[in-house]
Backbone bond lengths (Angstrom), bond angles and torsions (degrees), N, CA, C in turn:
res aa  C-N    CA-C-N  psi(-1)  N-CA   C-N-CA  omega(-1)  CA-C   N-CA-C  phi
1 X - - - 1.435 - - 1.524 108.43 -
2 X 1.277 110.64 142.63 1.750 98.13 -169.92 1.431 91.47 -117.05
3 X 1.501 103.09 174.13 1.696 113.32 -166.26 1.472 110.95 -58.58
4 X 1.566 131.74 -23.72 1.215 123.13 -160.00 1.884 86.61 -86.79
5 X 0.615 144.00 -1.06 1.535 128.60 -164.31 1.693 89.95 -110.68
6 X 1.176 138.06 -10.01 1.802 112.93 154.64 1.751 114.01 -87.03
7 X 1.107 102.86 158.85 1.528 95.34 175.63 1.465 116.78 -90.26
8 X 1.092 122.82 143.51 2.021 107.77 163.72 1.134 106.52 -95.88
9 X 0.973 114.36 140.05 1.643 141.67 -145.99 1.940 87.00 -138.57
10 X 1.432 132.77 97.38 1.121 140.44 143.86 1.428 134.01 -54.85
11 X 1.083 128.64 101.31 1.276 129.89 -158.86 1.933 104.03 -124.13
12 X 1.636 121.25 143.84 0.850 135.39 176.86 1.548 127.60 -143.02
13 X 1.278 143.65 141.45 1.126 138.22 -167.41 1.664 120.43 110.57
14 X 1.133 123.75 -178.84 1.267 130.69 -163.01 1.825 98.77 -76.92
15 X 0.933 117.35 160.12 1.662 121.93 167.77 1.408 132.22 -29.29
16 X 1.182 101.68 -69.63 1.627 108.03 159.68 1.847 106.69 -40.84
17 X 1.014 107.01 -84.90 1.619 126.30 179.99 1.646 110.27 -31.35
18 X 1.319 120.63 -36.03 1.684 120.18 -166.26 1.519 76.68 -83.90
19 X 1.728 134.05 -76.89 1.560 118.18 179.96 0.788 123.66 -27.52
20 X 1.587 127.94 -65.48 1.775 120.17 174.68 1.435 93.31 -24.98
21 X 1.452 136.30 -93.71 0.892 138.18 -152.83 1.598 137.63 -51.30
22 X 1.535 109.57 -26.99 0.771 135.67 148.70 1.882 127.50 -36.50
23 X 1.550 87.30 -62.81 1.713 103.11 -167.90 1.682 98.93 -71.99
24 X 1.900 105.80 -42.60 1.623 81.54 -177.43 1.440 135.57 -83.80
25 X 1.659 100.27 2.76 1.278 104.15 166.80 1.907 126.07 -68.53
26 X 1.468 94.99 -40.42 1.365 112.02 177.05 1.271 126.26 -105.23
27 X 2.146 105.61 21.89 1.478 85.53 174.76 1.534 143.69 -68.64
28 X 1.141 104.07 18.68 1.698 112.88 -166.40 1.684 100.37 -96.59
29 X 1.597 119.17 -49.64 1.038 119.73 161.75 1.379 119.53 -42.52
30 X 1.409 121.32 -52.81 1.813 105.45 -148.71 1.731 68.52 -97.47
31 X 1.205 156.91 -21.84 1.938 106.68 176.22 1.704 101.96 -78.56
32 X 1.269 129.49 14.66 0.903 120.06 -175.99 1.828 109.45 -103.38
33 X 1.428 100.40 -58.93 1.851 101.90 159.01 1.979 103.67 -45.74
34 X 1.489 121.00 -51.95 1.457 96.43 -176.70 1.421 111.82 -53.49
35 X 0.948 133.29 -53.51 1.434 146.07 -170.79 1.620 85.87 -37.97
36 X 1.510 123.91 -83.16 1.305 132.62 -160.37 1.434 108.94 -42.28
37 X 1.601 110.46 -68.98 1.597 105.06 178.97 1.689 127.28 -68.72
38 X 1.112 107.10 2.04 1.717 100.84 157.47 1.497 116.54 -86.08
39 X 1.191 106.09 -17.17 1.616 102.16 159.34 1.363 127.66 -86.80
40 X 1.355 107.02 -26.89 1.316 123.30 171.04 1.613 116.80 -57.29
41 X 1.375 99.59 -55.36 1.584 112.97 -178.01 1.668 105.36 -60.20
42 X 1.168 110.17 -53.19 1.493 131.03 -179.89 1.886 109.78 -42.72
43 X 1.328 93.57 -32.84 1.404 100.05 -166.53 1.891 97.36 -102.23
44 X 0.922 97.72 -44.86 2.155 99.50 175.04 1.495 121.53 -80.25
45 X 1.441 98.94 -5.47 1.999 103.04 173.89 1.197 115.21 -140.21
46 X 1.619 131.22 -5.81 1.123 123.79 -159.90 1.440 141.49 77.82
47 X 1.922 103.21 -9.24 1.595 104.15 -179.56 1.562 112.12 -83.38
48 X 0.991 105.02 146.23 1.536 132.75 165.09 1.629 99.30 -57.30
49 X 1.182 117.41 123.42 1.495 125.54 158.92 1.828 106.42 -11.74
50 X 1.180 106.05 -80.19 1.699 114.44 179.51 1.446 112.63 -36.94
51 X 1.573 104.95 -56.63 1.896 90.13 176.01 1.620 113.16 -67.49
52 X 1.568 117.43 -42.42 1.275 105.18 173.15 1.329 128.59 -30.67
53 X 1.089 102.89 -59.12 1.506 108.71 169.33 1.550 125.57 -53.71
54 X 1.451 110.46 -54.68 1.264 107.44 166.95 1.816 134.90 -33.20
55 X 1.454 84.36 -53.42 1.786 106.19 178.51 1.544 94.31 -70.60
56 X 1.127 123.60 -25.09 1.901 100.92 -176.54 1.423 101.17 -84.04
57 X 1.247 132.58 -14.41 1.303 136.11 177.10 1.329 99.62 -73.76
58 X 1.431 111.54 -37.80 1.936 87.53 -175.35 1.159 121.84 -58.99
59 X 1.158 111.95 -15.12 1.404 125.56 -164.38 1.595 110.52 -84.66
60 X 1.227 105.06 27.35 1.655 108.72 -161.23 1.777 103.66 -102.54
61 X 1.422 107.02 -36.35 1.614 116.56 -165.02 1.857 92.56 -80.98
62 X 1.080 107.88 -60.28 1.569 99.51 172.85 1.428 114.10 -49.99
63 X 1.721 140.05 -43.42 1.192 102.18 172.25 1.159 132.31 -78.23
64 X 1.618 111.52 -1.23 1.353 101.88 -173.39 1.550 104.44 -95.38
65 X 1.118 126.72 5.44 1.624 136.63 173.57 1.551 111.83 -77.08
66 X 1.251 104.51 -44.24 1.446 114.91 -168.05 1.757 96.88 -116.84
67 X 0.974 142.65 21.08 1.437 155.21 -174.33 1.043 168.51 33.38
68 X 1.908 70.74 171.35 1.217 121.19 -129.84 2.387 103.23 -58.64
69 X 1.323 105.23 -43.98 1.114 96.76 -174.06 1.910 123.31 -58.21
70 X 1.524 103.34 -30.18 1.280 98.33 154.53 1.669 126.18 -68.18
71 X 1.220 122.32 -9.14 1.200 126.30 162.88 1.299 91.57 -51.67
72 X 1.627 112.74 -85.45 1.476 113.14 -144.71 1.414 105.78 -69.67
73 X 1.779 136.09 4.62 1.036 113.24 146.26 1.001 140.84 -43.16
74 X 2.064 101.40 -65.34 1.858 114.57 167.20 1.346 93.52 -30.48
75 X 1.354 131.55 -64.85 1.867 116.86 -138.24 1.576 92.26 -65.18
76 X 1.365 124.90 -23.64 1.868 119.82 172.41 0.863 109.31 -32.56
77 X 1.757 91.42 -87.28 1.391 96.54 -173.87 1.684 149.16 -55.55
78 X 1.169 96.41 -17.81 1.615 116.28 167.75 1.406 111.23 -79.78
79 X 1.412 112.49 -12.94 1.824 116.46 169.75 1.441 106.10 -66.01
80 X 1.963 99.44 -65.07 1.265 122.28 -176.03 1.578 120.46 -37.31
81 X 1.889 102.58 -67.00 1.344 104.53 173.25 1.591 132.06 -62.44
82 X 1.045 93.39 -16.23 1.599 99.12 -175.49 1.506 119.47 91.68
83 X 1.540 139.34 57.11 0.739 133.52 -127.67 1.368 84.11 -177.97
84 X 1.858 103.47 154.32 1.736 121.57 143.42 1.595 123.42 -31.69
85 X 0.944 107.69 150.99 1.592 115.81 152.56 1.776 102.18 -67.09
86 X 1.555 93.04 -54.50 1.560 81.02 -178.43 1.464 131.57 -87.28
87 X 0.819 134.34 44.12 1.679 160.50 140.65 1.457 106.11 -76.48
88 X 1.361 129.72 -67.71 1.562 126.86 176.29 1.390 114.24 -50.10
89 X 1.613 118.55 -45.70 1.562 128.46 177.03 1.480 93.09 -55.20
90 X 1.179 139.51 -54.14 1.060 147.79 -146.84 1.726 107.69 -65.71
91 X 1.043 93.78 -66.22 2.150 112.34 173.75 1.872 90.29 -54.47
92 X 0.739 104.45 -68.10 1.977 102.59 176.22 1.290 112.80 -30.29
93 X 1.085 123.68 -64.22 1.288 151.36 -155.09 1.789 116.77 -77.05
94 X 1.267 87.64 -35.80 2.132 101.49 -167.33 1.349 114.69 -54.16
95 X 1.653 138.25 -16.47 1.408 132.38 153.88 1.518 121.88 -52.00
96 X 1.362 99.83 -43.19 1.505 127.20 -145.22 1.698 91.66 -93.85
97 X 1.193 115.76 -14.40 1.561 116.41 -161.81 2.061 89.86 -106.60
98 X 1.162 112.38 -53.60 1.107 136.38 -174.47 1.899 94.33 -37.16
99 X 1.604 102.37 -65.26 1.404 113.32 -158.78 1.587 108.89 -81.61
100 X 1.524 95.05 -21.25 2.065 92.75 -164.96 1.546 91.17 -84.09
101 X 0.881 144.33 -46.76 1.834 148.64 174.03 1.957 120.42 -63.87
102 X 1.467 99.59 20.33 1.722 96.92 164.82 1.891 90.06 111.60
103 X 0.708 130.90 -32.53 1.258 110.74 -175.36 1.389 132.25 -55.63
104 X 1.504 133.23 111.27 1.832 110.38 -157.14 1.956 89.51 -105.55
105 X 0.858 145.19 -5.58 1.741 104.68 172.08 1.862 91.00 -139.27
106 X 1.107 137.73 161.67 1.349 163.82 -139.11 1.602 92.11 -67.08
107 X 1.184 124.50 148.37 1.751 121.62 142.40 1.031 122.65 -59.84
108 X 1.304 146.26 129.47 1.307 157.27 176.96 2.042 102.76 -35.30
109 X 1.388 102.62 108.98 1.596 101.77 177.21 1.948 99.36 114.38
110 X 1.230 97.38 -45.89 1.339 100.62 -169.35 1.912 130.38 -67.26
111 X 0.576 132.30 -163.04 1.794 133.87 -173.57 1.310 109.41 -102.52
């Protein structure tokens, strides 16, 4: 994929505020990546949509410990797009969900 095929998306303001902006630029994308990686996860660990989600939520107290302002990005963009908090945890999260629930080598694309 070459550089002209992502968009730049300019963003300004405090954390919260750059997500807002963020999410409503691209809300079509991220319900569309959620859509993808709950099948994804579903298919590389075995969770059900509902736990997927759940387990990306755990993941919420650790980022906001170690940070916190990217926390209140996610909560932007999940303002912006219209969406969960845990949908954004979720796209964050989908390596880490993939591998900690049985999966032993990467999804194809992934880290």
């Amino acid at each position: 994929m070459t550089a002209a095929a992502f968009e730049l998306i300019e963003l300004s303001g405090a954390p919260f505020e750059r997500g807002r902006q963020h999410g409503a630029r691209a809300a079509a994308a991220i319900h569309d990546n959620v859509a993808v990686y709950l099948e994804l996860v579903e298919a590389r660990s075995g969770l059900a949509p509902g736990a997927a989600l759940a387990a990306a939520r755990a993941f919420q107290p650790a980022i906001a410990a170690h940070a916190p302002a990217l926390l209140e990005e996610m909560r932007g963009i999940a303002a912006g797009a219209g969406c969960p908090l845990d949908h954004v945890l979720l796209i964050n999260a989908r390596s880490e969900l993939m591998g900690t629930f049985g999966a032993t080598t990467p999804a194809p694309g992934e880290c």
